[in-house]
N, C-alpha and C positions, 0 to 999 in steps of 0.2 A: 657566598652562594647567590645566585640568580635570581632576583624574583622578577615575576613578572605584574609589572603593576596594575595589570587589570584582572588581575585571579580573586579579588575580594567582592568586582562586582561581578564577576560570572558565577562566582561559588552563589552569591544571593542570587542571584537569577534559576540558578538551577535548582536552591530552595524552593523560589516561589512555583517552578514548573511543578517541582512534585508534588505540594501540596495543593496547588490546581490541581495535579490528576486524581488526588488523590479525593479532594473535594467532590470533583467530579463525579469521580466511581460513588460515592457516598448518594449521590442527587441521582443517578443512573440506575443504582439494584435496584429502589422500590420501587422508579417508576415502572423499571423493567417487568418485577413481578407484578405489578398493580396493572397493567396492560394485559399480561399472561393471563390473569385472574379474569379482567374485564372481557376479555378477548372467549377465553371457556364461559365465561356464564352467558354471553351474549349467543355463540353455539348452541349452549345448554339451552336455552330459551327462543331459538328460534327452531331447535328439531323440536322441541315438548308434544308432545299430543295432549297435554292435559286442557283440559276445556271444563273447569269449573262453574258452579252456580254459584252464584252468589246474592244470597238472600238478605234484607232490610226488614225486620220485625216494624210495625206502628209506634205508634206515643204508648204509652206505660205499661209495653211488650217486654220480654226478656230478652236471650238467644234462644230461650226453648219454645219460642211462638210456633214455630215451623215442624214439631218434632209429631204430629198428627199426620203432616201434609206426607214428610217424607215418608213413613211406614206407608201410607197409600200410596204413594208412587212407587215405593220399591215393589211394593205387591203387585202392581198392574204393569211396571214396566221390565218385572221377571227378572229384576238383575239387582243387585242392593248396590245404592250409591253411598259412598261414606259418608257421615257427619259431621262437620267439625266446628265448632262454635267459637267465639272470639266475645269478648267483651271490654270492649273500652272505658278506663274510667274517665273521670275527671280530671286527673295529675296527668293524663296523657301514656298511664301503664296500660299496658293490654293482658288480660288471661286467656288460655286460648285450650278448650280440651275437645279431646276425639284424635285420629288419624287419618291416617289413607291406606285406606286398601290397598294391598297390592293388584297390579292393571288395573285399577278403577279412575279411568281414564273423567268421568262425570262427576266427581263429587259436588255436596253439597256443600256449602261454606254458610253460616249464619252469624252476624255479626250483629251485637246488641251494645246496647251503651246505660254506664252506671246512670246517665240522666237520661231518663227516657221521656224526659217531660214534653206537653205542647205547646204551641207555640212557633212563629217564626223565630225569635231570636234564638232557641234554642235548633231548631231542626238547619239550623247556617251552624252552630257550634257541633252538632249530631254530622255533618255533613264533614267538618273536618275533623273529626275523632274517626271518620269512615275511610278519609284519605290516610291516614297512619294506619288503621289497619291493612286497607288494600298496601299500602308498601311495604308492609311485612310478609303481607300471603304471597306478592308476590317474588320476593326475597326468597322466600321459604322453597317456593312452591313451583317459580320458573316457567307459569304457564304464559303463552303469547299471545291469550284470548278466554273472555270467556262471558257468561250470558249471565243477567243481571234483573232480580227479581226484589221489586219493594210494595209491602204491603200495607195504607191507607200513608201516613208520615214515610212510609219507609219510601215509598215511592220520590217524593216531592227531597228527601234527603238526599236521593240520587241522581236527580235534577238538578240540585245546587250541585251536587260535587260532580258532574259530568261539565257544568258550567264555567267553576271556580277551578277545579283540582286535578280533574282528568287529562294533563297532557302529553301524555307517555305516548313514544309512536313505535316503541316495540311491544305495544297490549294495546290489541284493539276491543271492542266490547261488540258480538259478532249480535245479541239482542236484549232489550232489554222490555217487560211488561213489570208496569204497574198494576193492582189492583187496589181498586176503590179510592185512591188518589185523591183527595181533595185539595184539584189545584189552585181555586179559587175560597178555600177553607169553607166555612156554610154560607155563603152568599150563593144566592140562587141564579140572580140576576147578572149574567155575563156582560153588562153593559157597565157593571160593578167593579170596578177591578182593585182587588185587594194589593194591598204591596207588595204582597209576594208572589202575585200575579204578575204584576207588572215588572219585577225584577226578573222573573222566569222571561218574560218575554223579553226585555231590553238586552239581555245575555246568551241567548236561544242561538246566535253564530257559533257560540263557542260547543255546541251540540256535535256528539261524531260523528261523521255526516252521514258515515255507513253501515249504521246501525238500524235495525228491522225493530220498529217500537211497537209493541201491542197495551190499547189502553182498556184494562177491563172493570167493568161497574157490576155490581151488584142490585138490583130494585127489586121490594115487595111491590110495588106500585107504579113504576116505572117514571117519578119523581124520585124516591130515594131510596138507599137501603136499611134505612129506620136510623142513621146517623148522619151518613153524606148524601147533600143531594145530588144529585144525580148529572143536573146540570153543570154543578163545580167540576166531576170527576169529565164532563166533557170538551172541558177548558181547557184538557191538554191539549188539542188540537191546537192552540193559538201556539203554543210551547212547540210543540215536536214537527207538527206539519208543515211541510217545507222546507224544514232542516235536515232531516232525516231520512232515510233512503226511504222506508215504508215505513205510514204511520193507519193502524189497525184500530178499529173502535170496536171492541166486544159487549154487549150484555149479558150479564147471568141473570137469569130469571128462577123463580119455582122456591123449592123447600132448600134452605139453607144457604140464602141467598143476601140475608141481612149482613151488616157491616161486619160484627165481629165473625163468624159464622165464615167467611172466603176463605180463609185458610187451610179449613182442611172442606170446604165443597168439595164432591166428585169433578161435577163439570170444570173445575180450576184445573184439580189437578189433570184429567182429560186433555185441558189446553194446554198446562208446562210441554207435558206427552207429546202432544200435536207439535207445540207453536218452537217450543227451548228446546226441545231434545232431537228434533229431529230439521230436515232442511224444511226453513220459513218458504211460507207462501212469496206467489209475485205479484200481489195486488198490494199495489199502493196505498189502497184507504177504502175500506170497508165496513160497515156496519153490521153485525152478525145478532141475529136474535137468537139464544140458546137456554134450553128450558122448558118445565113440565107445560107453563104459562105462555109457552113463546108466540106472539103475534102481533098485529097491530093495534095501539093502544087507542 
């Protein structure tokens, strides 16, 4: 019988083709569905209407800092926004309780952390315990924007991680107010500049550019509000001004104006109402005197 003497190297030839394809197809399905996948969340995430808040408790706050503030705003702003709290440990686990309302397009998001200590070194480790959690809410949650509130530490947390951590260009942060912010910690003297002054500002490029910052203080005396002076929390100017589309300087003045006490003021929550919830003003940088006290000192 006949052979032909090159059917040993074609038969191996046509081995190796099929197991190329077959390789192939192996290397093909997942990219295939991981595309698919990538492809609907990215959809999912650019129709979202969801436009959360997302709240920063102080140094040795909980997640339940804020749970005064928000019954006041649900009650003045006629609608209940949902709750939902999150707390980071130290191992890098997250707990996270509450929901979402159905259509509650506004929730409230507060995220707290097992070390709430102070300090610079820690409010850079608080800053990236805050970058795991925002990549899970926004995992979770799909929204393509949303407004961004930190209260005394929680502020300057948000700062480092807007610097360090925030460079997503499918979530943008549409505003963000600190209050009581000591960005210059208790040094009074702005010619003073703390390290974490000067980190805020030597990083301040990496700011998103088109974010509406409102910076609100507190004073019984218009020096300080019995814990930050007043001049620190006006240091974010060197941080945000110029970087940022609009950068706003509020004072709270009057009865429940001291440090701890901002949280749940009327007049605060009045501004989230004003400044976060509804369309920001188009002044670039203003001084606003607001209060039972309000005048020139």
């Amino acid at each position: 019988m006949w052979k032909n003497p090159n059917w040993p190297r074609r038969l191996r030839s046509l081995i190796v083709l099929v197991l190329g394809m077959v390789f192939l197809g192996l290397l093909i399905g997942p990219s295939y569905h991981w595309t698919q996948a990538n492809v609907t969340a990215m959809t999912g995430r650019h129709d979202s209407q969801l436009s959360p808040i997302i709240m920063i408790p102080g140094s040795s706050a909980s997640q339940n800092r804020f749970d005064t503030l928000v019954k006041q705003l649900n009650k003045a702003d006629k609608r209940r926004h949902s709750l939902i709290k999150l707390t980071v440990k130290t191992d890098d686990k997250i707990t996270m309780s509450g929901s979402l309302r159905p259509r509650d397009n506004e929730p409230v998001i507060v995220v707290g952390f097992e070390n709430n200590k102070d300090g610079y070194d820690n409010i850079k480790k608080q800053a990236r315990w805050f970058s795991l959690a925002f990549k899970q809410l926004a995992a979770k949650y799909q929204f393509n924007n949303f407004k961004a509130i930190g209260h005394s530490n929680g502020g300057l947390i948000y700062t480092y991680f807007f610097e360090h951590y925030f460079n997503r260009s499918d979530i943008t942060v549409k505003r963000i107010m600190t209050i009581g912010s000591p960005y210059n910690f208790s040094e009074e003297n702005l010619s003073h500049k703390t390290q974490m002054l000067a980190d805020f500002i030597k990083y301040r490029e990496n700011l998103p550019k088109n974010a509406t910052v409102y910076s609100v203080a507190g004073t019984e005396n218009y020096d300080t509000d019995g814990l930050v002076p007043a001049r620190s929390v006006e240091a974010g100017k060197y941080v945000y001004q110029g970087q940022v589309k609009h950068y706003t300087e509020i004072t709270v003045t009057g009865n429940n104006a001291q440090h701890s006490d901002l949280p749940q003021n009327k007049q605060i929550v009045a501004l989230i109402r004003q400044y976060m919830l509804n369309k920001p003003t188009k002044r670039t940088r203003n001084r606003a005197i607001i209060g039972a006290n309000a005048g020139t000192p």
